[in-house]
SEMI-383448 format. One record per residue (C-alpha): x, y, z; residue number from 1. Coordinates in steps of 0.05 Angstrom, whole numbers, plus 5000, padded with zeros to 4 digits. Layout:
<pts>
X Y Z NUM
...
</pts>
This chain:
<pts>
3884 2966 4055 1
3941 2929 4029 2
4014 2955 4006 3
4003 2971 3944 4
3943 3004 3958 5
3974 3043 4017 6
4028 3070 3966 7
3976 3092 3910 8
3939 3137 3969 9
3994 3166 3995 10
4009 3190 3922 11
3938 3214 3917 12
3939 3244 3987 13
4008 3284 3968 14
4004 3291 3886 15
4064 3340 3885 16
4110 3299 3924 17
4158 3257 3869 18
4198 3221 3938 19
4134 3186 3944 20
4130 3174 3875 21
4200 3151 3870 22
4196 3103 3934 23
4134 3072 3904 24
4182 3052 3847 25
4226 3022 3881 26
4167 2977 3911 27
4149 2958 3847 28
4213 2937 3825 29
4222 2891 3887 30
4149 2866 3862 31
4160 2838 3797 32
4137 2911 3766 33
4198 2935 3738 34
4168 2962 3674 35
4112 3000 3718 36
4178 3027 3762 37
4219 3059 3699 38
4155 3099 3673 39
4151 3133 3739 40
4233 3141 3747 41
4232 3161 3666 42
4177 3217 3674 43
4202 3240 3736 44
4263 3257 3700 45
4229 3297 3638 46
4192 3333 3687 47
4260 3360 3703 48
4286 3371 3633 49
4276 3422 3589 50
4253 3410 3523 51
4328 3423 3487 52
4352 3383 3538 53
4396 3326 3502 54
4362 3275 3540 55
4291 3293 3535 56
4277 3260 3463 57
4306 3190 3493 58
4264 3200 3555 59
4207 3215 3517 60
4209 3158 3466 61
4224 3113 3523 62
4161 3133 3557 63
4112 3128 3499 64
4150 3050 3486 65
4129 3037 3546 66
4054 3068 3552 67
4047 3034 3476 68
4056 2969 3507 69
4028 2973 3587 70
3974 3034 3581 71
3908 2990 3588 72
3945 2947 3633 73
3956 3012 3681 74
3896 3043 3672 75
3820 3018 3662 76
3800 3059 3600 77
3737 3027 3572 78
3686 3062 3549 79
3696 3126 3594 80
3754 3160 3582 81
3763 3196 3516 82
3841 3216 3526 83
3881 3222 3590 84
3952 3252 3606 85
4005 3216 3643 86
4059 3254 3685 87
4110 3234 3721 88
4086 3157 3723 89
4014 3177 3726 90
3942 3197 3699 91
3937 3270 3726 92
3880 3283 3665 93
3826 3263 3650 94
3776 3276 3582 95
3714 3235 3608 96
3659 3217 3549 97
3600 3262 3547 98
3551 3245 3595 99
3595 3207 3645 100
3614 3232 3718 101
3678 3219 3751 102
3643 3156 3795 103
3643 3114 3726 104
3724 3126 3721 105
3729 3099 3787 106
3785 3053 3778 107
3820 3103 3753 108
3812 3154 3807 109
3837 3093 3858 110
3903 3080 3818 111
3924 3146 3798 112
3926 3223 3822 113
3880 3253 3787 114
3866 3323 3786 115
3839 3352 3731 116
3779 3326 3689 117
3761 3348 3628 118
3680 3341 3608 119
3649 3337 3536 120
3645 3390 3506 121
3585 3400 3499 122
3582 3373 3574 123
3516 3331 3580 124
3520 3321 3653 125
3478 3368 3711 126
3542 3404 3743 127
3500 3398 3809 128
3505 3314 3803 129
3583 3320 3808 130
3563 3337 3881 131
3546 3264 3899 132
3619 3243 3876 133
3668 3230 3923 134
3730 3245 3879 135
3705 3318 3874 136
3749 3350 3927 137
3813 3316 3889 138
3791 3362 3834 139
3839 3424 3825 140
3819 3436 3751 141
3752 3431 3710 142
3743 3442 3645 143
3665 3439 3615 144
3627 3477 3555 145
3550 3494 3559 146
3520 3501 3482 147
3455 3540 3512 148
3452 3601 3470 149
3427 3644 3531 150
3453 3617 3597 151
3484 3574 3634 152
3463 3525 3676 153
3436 3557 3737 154
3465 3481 3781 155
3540 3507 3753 156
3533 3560 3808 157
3515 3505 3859 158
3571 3457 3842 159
3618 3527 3856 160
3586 3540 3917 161
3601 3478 3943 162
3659 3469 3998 163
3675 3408 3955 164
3706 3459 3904 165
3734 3496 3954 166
3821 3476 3931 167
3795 3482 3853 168
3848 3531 3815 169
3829 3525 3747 170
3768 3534 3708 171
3749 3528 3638 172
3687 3549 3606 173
3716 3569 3544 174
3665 3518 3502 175
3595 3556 3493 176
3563 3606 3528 177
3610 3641 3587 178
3587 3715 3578 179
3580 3749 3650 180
3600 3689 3679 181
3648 3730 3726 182
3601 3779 3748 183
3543 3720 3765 184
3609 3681 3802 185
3611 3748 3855 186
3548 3743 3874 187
3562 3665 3904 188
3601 3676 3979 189
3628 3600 3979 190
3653 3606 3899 191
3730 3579 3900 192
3789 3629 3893 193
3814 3616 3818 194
3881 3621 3791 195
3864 3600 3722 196
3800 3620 3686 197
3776 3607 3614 198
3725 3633 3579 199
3690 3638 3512 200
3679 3719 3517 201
3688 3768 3564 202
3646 3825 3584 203
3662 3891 3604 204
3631 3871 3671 205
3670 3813 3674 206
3733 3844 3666 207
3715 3902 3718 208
3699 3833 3762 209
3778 3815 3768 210
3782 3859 3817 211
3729 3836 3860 212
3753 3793 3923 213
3724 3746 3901 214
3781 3739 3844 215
3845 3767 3878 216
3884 3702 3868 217
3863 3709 3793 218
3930 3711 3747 219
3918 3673 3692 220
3859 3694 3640 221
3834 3666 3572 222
3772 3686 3524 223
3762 3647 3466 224
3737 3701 3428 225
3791 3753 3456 226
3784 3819 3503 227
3765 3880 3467 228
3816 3943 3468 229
3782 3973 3528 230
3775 3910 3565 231
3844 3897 3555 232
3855 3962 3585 233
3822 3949 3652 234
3851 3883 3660 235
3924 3918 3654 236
3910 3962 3707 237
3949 3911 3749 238
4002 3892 3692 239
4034 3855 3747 240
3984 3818 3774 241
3984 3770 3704 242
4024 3707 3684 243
3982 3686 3625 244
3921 3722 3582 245
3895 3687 3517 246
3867 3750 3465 247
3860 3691 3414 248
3812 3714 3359 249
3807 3792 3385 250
3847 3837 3334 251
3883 3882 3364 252
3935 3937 3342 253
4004 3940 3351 254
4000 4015 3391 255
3950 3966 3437 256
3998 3910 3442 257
4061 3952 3468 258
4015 3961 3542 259
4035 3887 3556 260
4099 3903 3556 261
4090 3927 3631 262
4068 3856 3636 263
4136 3839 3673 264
4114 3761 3702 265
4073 3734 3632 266
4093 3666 3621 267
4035 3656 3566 268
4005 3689 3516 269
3957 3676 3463 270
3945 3724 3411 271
3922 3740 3341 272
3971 3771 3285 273
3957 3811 3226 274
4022 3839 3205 275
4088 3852 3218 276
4078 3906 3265 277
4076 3868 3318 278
4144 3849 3313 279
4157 3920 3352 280
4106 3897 3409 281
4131 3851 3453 282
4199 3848 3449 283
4216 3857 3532 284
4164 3802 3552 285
4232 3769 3590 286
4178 3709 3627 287
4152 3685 3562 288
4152 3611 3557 289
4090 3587 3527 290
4068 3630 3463 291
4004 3614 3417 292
3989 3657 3355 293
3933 3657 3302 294
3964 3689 3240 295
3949 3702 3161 296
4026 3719 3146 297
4090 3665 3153 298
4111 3676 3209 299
4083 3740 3245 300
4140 3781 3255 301
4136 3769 3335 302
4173 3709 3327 303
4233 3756 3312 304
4222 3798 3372 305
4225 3749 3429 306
4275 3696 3456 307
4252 3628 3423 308
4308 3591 3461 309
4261 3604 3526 310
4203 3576 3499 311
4180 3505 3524 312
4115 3510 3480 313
4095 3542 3412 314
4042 3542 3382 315
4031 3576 3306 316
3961 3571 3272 317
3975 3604 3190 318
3913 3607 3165 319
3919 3609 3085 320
3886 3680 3061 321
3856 3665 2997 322
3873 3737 2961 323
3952 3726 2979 324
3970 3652 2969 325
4040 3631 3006 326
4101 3664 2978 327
4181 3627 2974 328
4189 3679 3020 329
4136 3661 3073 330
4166 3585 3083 331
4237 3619 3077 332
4216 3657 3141 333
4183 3596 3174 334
4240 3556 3154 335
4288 3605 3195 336
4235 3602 3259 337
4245 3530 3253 338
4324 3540 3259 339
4316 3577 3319 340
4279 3533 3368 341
4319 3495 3417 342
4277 3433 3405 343
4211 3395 3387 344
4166 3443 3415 345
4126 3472 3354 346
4048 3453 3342 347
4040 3477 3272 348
3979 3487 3233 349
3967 3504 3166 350
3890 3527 3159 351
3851 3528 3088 352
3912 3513 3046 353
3908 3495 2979 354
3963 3467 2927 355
4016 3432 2957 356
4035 3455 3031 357
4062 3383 3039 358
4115 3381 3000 359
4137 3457 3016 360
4140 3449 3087 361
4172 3378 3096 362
4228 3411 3050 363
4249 3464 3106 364
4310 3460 3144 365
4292 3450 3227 366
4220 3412 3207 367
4254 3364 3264 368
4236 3422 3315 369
4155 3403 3304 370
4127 3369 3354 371
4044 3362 3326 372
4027 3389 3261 373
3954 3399 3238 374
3938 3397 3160 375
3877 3419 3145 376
3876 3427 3068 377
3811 3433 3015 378
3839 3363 2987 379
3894 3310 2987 380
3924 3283 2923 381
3963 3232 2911 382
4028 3271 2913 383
4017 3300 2973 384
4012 3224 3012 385
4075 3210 2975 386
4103 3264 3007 387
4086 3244 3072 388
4108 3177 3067 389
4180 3186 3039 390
4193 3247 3086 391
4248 3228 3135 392
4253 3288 3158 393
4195 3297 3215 394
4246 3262 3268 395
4205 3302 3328 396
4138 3296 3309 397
4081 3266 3368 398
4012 3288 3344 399
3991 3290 3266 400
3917 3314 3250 401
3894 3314 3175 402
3831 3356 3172 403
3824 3332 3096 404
3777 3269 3076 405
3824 3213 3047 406
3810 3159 3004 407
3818 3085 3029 408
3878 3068 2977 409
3912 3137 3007 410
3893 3115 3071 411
3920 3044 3076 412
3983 3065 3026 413
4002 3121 3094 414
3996 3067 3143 415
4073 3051 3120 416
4099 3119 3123 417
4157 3114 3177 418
4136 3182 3210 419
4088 3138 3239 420
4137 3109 3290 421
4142 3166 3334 422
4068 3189 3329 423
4025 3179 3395 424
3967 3212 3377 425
3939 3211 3297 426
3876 3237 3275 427
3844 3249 3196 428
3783 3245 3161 429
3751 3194 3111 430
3692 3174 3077 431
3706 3112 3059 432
3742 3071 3110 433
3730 2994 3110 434
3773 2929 3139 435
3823 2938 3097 436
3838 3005 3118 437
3839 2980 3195 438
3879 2921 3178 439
3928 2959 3137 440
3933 3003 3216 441
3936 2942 3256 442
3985 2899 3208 443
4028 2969 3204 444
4106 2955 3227 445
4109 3027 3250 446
4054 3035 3295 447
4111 3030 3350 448
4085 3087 3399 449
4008 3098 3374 450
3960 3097 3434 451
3904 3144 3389 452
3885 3138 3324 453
3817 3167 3303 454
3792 3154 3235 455
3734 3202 3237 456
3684 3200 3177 457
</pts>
């Protein structure tokens, strides 16, 4: 094994240790590698930062400069990976392309500390096959979704049963069928101890499950489709035990809301709103920090009740309701929510808008506090691209997905909106995208930062 090499396993033998990290930097520098040395020094140091940190927007454009230019040098990609994550000066994440197992990102797995591997969905590979990998036992978090409308795969239960899982903390099955999954986990005596657990619904068996043994180290629990009332119930019968539940989609009163209040040590929460009575809620949840809500008013009046200058993600899905069309007042009130975070830390989406959303939203005071906004609109004129390009306002912005078809003239006439330099991550729709739509993308001065753009049709 040579130096290099040496360094790079000692990383992936000790992932949480930034010394090494920070050593290996130096290495590299002495090497001829200074550009691979300041990613690792720069995300080191926004690891440390808050997000309203003055620093952290510099650090962060620095980084993605620097990714823009050296990614596929740093990384083999090819036809494998689907998306990855980089922290502090490395891959940690993994989405692998359906049907691949971790041996065919093997490169990858040698260079960098990867622990947490993300598969389909759907996920197309036997979960029993992952056994004959030998980056397995890095793993501490899976994520995979099984589109069987009756079970799961029986060879899931053998891949948990495996000592090769034994270290895994997180799990997420929240893609396709996950019903009972809990209650068929108990019944395996090798299954690994989870922290983190995700799943598409929860039964009332499942949620007795959490206090099984077999689930004692469980504090952290998510259900796409949200806990009933009662189910909520029995999980708060240890308020204390949680740091994060996800209730997404499940609608739940106001009167049920006010038991997670007891909820002293939850740092995230994902939740639906209906009205304005939840402002009354939540308003001692002191641990908050990450805070995801699915909403049909502007905003839900819970973003009134807790401390936004805590937060270090938000998340806010509006969904348009087509009986009560947005009001001056509802973008009044999200233009105030916007004045109140500390930073770029909002991922905003506006569901099954019509009219012009555009051009209301990119009018608001604070718009600079977004961080990824999501459009997804029934069309998009004309006036709406204009919008887009000549806004100058969108100074945080990272991740921009338009869930709307565009035409190729729109298309190519966006690829010079300055927004577009501090993007990473773009994704929209079209039907009609040809070479001079690509060109217009490639020949595009402010494509400084983009490492992903999708042009899905």
């Amino acid at each position: 094994m040579d130096e290099k090499q040496a360094f790079l396993q000692a990383i992936i033998d000790d992932p949480d240790d930034d010394a090494l990290r920070l050593i290996y930097a130096d290495w590299l520098d002495d090497h001829g590698e200074s550009e691979r040395a300041e990613l690792i020094r720069v995300q080191c140091d926004l690891a440390s930062l808050s997000i309203s940190d003055p620093r952290y927007a510099q650090l962060e454009d620095r980084s993605d400069e620097l990714l823009f230019l050296h990614e596929k040098e740093w990384v083999e990609i090819g036809t494998v990976i689907s998306d990855l994550n980089w922290s502090r000066g490395f891959v940690e994440d993994l989405l692998l392309k359906n049907g691949r197992a971790l041996e065919d990102a093997q490169s990858a797995f040698e260079q960098h500390p990867i622990r947490n591997v993300f598969f389909g969905p759907p996920t197309q590979i036997d979960p029993a096959s992952l056994l004959d990998s030998p980056f397995l036992d890095r793993l501490r978090s899976m994520s995979m979704g099984f589109y069987d409308p009756f079970e799961m795969p029986e060879s899931l239960f053998t891949l948990l049963s495996s000592s090769q899982v034994k270290d895994l903390e997180k799990l997420d099955l929240s893609w396709g069928q996950s019903r009972d999954f809990m209650t068929e986990l108990c019944k395996q005596s090798n299954a690994p101890r989870l922290m983190h657990l995700g799943l598409e619904e929860l039964s009332t068996e499942d949620a007795l499950s959490v206090f099984s043994p077999h689930f004692e180290r469980l504090t952290d629990l998510d259900s796409t489709e949200g806990f009933g009332t009662d189910d909520l119930e029995i999980l708060l019968r240890e308020p204390n035990r949680w740091t994060g539940l996800g209730l997404n989609y499940a609608t739940h009163s106001a009167e049920s809301l006010k038991r997670l209040r007891s909820c002293e040590r939850l740092e995230r929460l994902s939740l639906r709103c209906l009205s304005d009575e939840h402002e009354l809620a939540l308003p001692t949840l002191k641990a908050l920090t990450v805070l995801t809500t699915i909403s049909d008013v502007a905003p839900p009046g819970i973003f009134r009740a807790i401390d936004l200058s805590q937060m270090e993600r938000l998340k806010y899905s509006w969904v348009m309701n087509p009986s009560r069309p947005a009001t001056e007042k509802d973008w009044h009130d999200l233009e105030e929510m916007l004045q109140r975070l500390p930073g770029a830390m909002l991922h905003l989406e506006l569901d099954d808008f019509t009219g012009a959303p555009v051009a209301e939203l990119i009018r608001l005071k604070g718009v600079e506090n977004i961080r990824a906004l999501t459009l997804e609109m029934s069309d998009v004129s004309d006036a709406e691209v204009d919008a887009l390009i000549e806004c100058e306002a969108l100074t945080g912005l990272r991740s921009l997905s338009i869930e709307s078809s565009f035409s190729a003239p729109q298309l190519i006439r966006f690829a010079q909106a300055p927004l577009l330099q501090r993007v990473v991550k773009m994704r929209t729709y079209t039907d009609d995208c040809n070479d001079d739509v690509v060109n217009a993308y490639l020949e595009s001065p402010h494509l400084k930062r983009m490492r992903a753009l999708i042009l899905a049709g």
